[in-house]
C-alpha positions as a Markdown table, in Angstrom:
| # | Residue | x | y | z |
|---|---|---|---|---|
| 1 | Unk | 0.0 | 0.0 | 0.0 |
| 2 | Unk | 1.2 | 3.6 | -0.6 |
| 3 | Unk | 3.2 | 5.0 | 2.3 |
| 4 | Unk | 4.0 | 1.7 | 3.5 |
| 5 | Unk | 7.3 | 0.9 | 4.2 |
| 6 | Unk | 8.1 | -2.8 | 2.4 |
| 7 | Unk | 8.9 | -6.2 | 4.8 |
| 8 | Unk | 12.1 | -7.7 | 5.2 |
| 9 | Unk | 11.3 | -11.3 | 5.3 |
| 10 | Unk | 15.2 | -12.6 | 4.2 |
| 11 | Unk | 18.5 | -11.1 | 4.4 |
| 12 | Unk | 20.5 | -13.3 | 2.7 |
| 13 | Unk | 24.1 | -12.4 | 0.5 |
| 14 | Unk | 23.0 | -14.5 | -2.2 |
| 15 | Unk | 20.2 | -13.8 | -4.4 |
| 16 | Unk | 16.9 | -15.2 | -4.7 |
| 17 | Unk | 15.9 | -17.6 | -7.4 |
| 18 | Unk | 12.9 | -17.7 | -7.0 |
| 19 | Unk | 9.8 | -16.9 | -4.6 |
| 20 | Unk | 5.5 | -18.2 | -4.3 |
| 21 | Unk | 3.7 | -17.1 | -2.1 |
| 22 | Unk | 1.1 | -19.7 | -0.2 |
| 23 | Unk | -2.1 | -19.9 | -2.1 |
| 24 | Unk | -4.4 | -20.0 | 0.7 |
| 25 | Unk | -2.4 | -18.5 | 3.7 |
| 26 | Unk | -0.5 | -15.4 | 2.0 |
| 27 | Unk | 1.8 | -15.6 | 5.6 |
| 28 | Unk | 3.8 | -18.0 | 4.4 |
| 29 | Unk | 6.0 | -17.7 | 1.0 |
| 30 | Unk | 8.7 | -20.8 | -0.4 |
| 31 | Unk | 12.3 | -19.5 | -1.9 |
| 32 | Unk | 14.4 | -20.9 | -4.1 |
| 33 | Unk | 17.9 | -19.0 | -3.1 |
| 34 | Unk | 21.4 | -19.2 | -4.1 |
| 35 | Unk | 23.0 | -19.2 | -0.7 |
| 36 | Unk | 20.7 | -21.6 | 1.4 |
| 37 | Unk | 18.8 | -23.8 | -1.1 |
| 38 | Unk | 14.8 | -24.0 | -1.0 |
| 39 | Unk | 13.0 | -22.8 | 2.0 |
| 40 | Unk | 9.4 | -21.8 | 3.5 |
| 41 | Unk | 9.3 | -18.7 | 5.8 |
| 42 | Unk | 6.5 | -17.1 | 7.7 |
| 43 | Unk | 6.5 | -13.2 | 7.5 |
| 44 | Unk | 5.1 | -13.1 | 11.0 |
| 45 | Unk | 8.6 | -14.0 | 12.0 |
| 46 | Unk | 11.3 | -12.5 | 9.2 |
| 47 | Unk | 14.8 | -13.7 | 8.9 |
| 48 | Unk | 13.9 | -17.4 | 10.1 |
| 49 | Unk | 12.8 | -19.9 | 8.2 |
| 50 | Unk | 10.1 | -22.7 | 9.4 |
| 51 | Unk | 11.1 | -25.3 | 7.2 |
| 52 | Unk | 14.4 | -25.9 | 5.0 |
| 53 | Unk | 13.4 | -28.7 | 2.3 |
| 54 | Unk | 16.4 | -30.8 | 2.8 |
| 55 | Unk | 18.5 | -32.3 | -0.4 |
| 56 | Unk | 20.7 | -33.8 | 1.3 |
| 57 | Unk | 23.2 | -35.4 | -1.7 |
| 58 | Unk | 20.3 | -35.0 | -4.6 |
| 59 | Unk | 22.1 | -31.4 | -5.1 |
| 60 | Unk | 26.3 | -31.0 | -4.6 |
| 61 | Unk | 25.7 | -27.5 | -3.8 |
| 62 | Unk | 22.6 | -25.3 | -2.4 |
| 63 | Unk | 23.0 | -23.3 | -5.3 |
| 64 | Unk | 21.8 | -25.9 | -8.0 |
| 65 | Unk | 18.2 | -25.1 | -6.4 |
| 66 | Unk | 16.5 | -23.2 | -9.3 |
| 67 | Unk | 12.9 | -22.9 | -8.9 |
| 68 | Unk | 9.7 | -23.8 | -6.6 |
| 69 | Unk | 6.7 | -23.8 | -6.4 |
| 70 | Unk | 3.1 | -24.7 | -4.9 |
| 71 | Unk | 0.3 | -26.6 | -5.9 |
| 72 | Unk | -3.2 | -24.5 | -5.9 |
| 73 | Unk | -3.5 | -26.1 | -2.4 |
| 74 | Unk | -0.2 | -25.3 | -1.0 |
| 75 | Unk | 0.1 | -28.9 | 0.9 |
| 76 | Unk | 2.5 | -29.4 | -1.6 |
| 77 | Unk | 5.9 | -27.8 | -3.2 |
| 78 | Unk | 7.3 | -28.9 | -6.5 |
| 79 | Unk | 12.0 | -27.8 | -6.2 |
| 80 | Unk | 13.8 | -27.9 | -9.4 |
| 81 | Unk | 17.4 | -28.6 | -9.2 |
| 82 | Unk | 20.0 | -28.1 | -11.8 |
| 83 | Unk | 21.3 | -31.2 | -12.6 |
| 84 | Unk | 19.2 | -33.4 | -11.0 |
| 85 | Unk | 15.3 | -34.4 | -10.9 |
| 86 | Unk | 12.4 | -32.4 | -9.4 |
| 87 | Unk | 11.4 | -33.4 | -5.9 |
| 88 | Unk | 8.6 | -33.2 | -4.7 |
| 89 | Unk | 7.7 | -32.4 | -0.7 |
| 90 | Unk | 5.0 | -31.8 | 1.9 |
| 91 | Unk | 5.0 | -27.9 | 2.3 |
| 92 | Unk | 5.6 | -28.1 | 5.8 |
| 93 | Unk | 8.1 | -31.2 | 6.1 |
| 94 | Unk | 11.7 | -30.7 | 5.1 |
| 95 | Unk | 11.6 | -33.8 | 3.7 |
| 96 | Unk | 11.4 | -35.2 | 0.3 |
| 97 | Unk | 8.2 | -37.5 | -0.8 |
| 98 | Unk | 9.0 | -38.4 | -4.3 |
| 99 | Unk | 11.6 | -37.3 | -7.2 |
| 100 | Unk | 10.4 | -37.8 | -11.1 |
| 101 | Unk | 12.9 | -39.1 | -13.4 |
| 102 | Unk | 13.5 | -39.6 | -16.7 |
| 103 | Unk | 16.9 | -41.0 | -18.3 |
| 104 | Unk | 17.2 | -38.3 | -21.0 |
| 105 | Unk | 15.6 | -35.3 | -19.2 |
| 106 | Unk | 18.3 | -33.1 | -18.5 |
| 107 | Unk | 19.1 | -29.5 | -16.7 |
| 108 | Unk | 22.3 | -28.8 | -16.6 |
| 109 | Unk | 22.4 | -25.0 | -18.2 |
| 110 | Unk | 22.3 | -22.6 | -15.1 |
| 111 | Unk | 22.4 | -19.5 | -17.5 |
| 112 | Unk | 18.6 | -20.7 | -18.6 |
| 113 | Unk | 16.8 | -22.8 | -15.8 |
| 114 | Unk | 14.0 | -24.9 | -16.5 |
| 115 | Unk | 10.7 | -23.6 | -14.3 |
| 116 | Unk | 7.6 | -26.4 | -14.0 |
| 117 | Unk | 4.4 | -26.5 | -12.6 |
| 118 | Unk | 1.5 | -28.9 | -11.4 |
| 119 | Unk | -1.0 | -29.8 | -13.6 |
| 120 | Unk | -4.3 | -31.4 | -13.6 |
| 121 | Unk | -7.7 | -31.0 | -11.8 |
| 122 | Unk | -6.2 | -31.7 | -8.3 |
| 123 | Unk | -2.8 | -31.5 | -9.2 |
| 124 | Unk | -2.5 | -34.6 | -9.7 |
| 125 | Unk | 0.5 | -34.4 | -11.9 |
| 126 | Unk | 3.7 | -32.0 | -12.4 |
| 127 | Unk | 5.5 | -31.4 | -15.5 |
| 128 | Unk | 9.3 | -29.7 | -16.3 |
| 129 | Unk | 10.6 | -28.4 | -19.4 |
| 130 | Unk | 13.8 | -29.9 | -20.5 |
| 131 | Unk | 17.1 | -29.4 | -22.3 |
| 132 | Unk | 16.1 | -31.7 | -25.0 |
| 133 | Unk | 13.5 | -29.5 | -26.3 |
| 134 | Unk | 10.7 | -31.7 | -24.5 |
| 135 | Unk | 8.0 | -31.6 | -21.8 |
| 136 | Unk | 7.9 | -34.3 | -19.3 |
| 137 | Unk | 5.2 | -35.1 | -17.3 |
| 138 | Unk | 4.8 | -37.1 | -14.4 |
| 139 | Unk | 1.7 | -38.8 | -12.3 |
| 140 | Unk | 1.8 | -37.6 | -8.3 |
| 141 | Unk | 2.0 | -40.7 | -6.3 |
| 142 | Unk | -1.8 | -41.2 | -4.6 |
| 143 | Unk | -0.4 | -42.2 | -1.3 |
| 144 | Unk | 2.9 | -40.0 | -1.2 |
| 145 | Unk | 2.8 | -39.8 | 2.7 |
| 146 | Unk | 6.4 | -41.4 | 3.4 |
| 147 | Unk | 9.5 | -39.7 | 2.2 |
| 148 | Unk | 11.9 | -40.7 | -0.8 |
| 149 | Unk | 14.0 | -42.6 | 2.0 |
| 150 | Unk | 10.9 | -45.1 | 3.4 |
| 151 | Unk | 9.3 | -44.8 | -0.2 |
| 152 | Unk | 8.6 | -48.6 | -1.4 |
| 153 | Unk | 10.0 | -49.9 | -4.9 |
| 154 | Unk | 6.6 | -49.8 | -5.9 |
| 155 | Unk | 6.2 | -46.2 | -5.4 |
| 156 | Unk | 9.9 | -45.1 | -6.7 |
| 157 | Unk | 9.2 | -46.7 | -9.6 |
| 158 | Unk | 5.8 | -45.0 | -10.5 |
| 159 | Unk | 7.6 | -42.0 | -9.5 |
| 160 | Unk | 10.2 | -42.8 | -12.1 |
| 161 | Unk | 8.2 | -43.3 | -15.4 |
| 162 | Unk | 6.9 | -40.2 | -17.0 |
| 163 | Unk | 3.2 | -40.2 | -17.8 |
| 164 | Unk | 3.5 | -38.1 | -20.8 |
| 165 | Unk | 6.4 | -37.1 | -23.1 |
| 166 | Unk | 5.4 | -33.9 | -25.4 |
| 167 | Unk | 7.8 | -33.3 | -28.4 |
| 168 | Unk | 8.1 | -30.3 | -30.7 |
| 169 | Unk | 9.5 | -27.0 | -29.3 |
| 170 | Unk | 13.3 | -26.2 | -31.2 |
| 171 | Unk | 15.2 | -25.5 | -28.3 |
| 172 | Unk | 15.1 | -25.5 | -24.5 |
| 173 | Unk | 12.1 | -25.3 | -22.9 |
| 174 | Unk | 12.6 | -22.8 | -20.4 |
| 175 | Unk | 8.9 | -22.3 | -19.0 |
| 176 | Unk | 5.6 | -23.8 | -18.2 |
| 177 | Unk | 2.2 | -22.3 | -16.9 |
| 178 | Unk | -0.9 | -24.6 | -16.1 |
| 179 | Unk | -4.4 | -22.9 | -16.2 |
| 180 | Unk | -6.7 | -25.0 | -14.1 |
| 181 | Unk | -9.8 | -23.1 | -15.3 |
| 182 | Unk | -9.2 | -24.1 | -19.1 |
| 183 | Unk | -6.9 | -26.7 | -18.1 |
| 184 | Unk | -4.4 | -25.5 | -20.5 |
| 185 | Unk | -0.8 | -26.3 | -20.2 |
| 186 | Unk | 1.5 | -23.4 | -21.8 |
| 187 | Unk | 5.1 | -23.9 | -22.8 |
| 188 | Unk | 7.7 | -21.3 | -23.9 |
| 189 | Unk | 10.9 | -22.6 | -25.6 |
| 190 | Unk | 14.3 | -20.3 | -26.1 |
| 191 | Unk | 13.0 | -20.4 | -30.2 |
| 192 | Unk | 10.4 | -17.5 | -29.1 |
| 193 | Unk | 7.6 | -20.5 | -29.4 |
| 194 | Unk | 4.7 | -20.5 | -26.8 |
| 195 | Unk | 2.9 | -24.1 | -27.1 |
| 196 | Unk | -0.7 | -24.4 | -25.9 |
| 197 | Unk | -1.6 | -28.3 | -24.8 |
| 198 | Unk | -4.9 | -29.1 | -24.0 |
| 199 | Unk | -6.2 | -32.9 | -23.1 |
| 200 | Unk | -8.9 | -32.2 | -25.6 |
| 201 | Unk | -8.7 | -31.6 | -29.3 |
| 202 | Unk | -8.5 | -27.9 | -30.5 |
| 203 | Unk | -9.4 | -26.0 | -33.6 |
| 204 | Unk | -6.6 | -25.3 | -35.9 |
| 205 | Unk | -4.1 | -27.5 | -33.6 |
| 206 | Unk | -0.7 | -27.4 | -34.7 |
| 207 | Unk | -0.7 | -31.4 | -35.2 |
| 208 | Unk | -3.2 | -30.7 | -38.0 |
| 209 | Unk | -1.4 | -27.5 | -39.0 |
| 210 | Unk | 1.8 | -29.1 | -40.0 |
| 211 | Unk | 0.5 | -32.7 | -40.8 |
| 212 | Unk | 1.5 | -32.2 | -44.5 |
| 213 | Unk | 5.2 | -30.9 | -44.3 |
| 214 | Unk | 6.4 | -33.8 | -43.2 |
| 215 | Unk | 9.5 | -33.4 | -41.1 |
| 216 | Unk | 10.4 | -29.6 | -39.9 |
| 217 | Unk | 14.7 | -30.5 | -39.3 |
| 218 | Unk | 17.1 | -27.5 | -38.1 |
| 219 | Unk | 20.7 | -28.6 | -37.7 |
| 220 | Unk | 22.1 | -28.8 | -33.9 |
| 221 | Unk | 24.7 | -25.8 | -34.0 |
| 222 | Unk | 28.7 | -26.4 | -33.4 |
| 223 | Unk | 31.0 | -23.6 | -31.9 |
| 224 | Unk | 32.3 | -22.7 | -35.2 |
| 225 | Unk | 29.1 | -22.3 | -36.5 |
| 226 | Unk | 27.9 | -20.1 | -33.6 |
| 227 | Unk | 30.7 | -18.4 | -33.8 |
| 228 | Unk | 30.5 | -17.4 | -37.6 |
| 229 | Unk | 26.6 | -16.3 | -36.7 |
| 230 | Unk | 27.8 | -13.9 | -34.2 |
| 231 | Unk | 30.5 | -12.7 | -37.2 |
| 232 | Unk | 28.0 | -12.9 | -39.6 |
| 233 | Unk | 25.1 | -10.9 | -37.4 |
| 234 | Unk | 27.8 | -8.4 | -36.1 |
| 235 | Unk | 27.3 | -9.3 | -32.8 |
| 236 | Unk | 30.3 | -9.6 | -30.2 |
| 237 | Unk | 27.8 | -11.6 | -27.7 |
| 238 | Unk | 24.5 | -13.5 | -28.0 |
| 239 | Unk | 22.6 | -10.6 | -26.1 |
| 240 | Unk | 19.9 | -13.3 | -24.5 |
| 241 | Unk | 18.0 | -9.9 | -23.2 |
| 242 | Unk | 17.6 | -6.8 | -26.2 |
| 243 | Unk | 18.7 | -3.9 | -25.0 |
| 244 | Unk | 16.9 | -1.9 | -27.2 |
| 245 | Unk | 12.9 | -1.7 | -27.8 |
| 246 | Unk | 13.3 | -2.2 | -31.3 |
| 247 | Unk | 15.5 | -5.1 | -31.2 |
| 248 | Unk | 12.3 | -7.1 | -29.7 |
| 249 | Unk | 11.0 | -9.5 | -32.6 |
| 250 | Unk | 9.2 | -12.8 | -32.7 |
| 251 | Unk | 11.3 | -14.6 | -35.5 |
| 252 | Unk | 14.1 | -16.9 | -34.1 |
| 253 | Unk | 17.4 | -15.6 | -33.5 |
| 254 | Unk | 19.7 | -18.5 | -34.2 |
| 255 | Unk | 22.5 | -16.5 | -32.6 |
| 256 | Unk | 20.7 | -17.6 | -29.5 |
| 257 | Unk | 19.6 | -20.8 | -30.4 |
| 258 | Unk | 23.2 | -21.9 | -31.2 |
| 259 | Unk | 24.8 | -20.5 | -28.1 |
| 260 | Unk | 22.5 | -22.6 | -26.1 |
| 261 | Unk | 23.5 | -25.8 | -28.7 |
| 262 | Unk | 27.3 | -25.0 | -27.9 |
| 263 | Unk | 26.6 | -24.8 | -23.7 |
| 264 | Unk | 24.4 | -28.3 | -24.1 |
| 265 | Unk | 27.9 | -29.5 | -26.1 |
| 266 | Unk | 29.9 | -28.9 | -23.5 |
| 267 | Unk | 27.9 | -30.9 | -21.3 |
| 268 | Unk | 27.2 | -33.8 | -23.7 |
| 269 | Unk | 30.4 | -33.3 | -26.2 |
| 270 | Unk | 28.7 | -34.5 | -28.9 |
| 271 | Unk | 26.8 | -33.5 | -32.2 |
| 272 | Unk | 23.6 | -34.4 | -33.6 |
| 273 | Unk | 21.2 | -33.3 | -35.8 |
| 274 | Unk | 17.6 | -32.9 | -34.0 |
| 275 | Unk | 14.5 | -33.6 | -36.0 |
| 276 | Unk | 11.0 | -32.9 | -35.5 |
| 277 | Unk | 8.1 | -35.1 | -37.4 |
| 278 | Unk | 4.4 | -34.0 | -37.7 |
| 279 | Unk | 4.1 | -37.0 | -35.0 |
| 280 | Unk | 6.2 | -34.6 | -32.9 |
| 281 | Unk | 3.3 | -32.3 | -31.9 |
| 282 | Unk | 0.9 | -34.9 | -30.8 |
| 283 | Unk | 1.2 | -36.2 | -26.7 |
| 284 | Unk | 2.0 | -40.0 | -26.7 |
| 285 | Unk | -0.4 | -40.2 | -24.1 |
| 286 | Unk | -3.3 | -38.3 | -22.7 |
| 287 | Unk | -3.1 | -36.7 | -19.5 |
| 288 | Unk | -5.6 | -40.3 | -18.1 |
| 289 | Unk | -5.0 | -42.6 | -19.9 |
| 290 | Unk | -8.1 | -44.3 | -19.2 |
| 291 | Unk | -9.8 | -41.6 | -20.8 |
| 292 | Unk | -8.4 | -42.2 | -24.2 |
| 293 | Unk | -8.6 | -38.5 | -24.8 |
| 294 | Unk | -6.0 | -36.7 | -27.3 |
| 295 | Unk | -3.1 | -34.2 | -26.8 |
| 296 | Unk | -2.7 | -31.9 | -29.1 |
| 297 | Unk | -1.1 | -28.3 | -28.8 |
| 298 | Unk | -1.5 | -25.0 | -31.3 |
């Protein structure tokens, strides 16, 4: 409010990754932060937190913590790490219930972090973008009332196997955005692409619109290439942000499409050549399978 003076909640030396606050008790807000990993604090009583979500070895330094977030309940918090799989936890246990993994899901960039989101009617699944240029989503355990250490085989493994795979962005997806109301999934990739999903088939979807160009192929950049795209643009730097109003466009700048190619490189050290089919931009899967509903995305 105007002529109110603003509440420290944290004073930390390391900046803030990210911050939610509690969807049905505003008191309470979850951090993501550089300096002492993921965290829920009252601001009733600043400067100490009530819970720290404990990673124990899952992350080799507090830092790899890059996002969090609630469900629309808040009983639950969804914490991203760089370099390893989302955990999920009990908002007010430190502990870990679950983590969802998939073999080629990846997050290793910490210049673009990956940000997910629950999904579903009762959030009854999450999902995370990924490094190669996919969307995974995963089914919430039903019972997920023991943490990751008492969880039973039975239960690691559902947490393991990704409900849904959903192909077709043409780079990193680096954010997704649930609408419960429309139930609407929304993915934005580093290609300047926002992807609508839907469990239900839409007009115009983009499985239709590309059904008759067969493949849509873009080579996966090397360093020399990026680096004669920089010559070639006159650009000394990829410049992720403009700095300039009219330097905002929606084509893709392949300058920062290949810059992101070279950093996955040097993770991976290897080159491939990524192709996308028209069977790219339909979901494997339905969000229920037992619903035999379609996936598609516009």
């Amino acid at each position: 409010m105007p002529g109110q003076s603003a509440l420290e909640v944290a004073n930390l030396d390391k900046p803030f990754r990210g911050v939610q606050f509690h969807p049905m008790e505003p008191s309470f807000l979850a951090t993501a932060n550089i300096d002492s990993g993921a965290a829920l604090y009252d601001v009733r009583q600043p400067n100490k937190p009530c819970v720290h979500y404990k990673l124990g070895t899952l992350a080799r330094r507090k830092e790899h913590v890059t996002h969090i977030t609630f469900n629309s309940s808040g009983n639950q918090v969804l914490v991203q790490i760089r370099e390893h799989d989302p955990l999920l936890f009990e908002a007010s246990s430190g502990e870990p219930i679950c983590r969802f993994f998939h073999l080629e899901m990846k997050n290793r960039i910490s210049k673009h972090e990956q940000k997910g989101c629950f999904l579903g009617m009762d959030d009854e699944y999450v999902a995370g973008g990924a490094e190669d240029f996919r969307i995974y989503v995963w089914k919430v355990p039903p019972h997920s009332s023991n943490s990751l250490s008492t969880c039973s085989n039975e239960m690691l493994d559902l947490c393991h196997m990704p409900h849904l795979v959903l192909p077709g962005h043409r780079s990193i997806v680096s954010k997704l955005l649930f609408s419960k109301k429309n139930q609407l999934l929304f993915s934005a990739g580093v290609e300047k692409m926002v992807k609508v999903w839907s469990p239900w088939k839409l007009p115009s979807s983009g499985s239709e619109k590309h059904s008759s160009h067969g493949h849509i192929c873009r080579p996966h950049y090397s360093r020399w290439q990026y680096i004669e795209l920089l010559m070639t643009n006159g650009r000394l730097s990829p410049q992720l942000i403009p700095s300039e109003p009219h330097e905002l466009t929606l084509e893709e700048d392949l300058v920062v499409m290949a810059f992101y190619d070279v950093l996955i490189d040097d993770f991976t050290n290897s080159s491939v050549f990524f192709s996308f089919s028209a069977e790219d931009t339909e979901a494997s899967t339905p969000y229920d399978s037992s619903q035999q509903e379609d996936t598609h995305n516009t």
